[in-house]
C-alpha positions in Angstrom: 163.3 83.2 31.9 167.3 82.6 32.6 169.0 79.3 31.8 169.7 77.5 35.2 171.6 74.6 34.3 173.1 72.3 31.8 173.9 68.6 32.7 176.5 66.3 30.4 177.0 62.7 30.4 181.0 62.7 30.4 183.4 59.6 30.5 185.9 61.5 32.6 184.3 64.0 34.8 187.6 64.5 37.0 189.4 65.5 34.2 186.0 67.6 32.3 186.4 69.4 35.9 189.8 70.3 35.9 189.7 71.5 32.1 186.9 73.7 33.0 188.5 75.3 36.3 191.7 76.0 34.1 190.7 77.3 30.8 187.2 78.5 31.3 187.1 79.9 34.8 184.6 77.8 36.5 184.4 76.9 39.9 183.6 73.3 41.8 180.5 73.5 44.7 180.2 70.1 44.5 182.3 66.8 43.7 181.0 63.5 44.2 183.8 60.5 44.0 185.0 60.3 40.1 181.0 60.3 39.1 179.1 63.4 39.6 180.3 67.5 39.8 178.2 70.8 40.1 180.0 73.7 38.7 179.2 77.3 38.3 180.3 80.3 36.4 180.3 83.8 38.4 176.6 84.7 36.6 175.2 81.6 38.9 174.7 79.5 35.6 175.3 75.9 37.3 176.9 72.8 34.4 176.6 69.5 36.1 179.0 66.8 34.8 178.2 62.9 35.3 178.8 60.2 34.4 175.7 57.8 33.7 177.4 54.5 32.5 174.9 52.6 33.9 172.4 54.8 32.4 173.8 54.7 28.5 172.4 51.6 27.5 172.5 50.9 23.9 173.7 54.6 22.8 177.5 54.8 22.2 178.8 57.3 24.3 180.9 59.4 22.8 180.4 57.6 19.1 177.1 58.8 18.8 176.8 62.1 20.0 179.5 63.8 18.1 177.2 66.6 17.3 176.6 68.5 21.1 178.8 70.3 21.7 178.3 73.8 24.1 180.0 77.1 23.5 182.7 80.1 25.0 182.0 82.8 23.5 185.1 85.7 24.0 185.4 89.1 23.0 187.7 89.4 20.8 189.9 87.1 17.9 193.1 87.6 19.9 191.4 86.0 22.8 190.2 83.4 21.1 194.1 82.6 19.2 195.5 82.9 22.6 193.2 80.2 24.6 193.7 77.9 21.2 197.7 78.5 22.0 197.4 78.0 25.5 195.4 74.5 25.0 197.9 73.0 22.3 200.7 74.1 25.0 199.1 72.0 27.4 198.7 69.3 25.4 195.3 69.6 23.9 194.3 68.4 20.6 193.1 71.7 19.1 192.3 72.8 15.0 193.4 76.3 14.0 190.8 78.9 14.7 188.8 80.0 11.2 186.2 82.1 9.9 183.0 80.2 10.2 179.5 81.4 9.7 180.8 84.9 11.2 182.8 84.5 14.0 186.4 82.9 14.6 186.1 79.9 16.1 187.6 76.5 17.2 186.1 72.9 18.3 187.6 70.6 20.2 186.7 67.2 21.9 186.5 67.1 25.6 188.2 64.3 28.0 184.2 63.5 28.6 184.0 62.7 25.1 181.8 65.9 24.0 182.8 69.0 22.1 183.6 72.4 23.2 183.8 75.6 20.9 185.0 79.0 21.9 184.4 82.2 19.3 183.8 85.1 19.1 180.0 86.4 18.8 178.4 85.3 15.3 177.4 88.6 13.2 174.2 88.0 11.3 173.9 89.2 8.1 170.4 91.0 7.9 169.1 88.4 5.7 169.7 85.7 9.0 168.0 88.1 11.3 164.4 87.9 9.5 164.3 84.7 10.2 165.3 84.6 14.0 
């Protein structure tokens, strides 16, 4: 089984689109007005961006969903530091990278209104792994 696709609800998909052409390296197949893009990364995993205000009812986008968030992961801990420097050259609000639960990592709250994290791979301690 391979993960196909993942589709957010994002308040600003032109500017979601042009933060993930820039700093993550994907590429637009499909952009629909200010509403609706398919993007895809060069393994063919497809991340659809729309924006479903008519849709949200009742939940409080992005209020209440403060906890999604999807993930970059890079190689190393230099190339994490330097996409964290390049983001708070640009403009980006953007925490210092730390140590957490293994790997060197950052958050940081999309134009869409959800969170993105880039790291480095998580080591499990053998303890972890028993229960994977």
């Amino acid at each position: 089984m391979k993960l196909n696709h993942i589709n957010l609800t994002s308040i600003d998909v032109p500017a979601d689109v042009a933060m993930f052409e820039v700093y993550f390296g994907l590429h637009t197949s499909v952009m629909r007005g200010k509403a609706l893009a398919v993007m895809h990364d060069d393994d063919g995993m497809l991340l659809v961006l729309n924006d479903f205000a008519k849709k949200r009812g009742p939940f409080a986008y992005p209020e209440d969903s403060d906890v999604h968030h999807i993930g970059f992961i890079q190689d190393s801990r230099e190339q994490v530091d330097a996409l964290n420097a390049r983001l708070k050259i640009d403009g980006w609000d953007v925490p210092e990278p730390r140590d957490y639960h293994g790997a060197w990592t950052f958050y940081f709250k999309a134009k869409g209104g959800y969170f993105i994290e880039v790291a480095t791979q998580t080591q499990l301690r053998r303890a972890e792994l028993a229960i994977v």
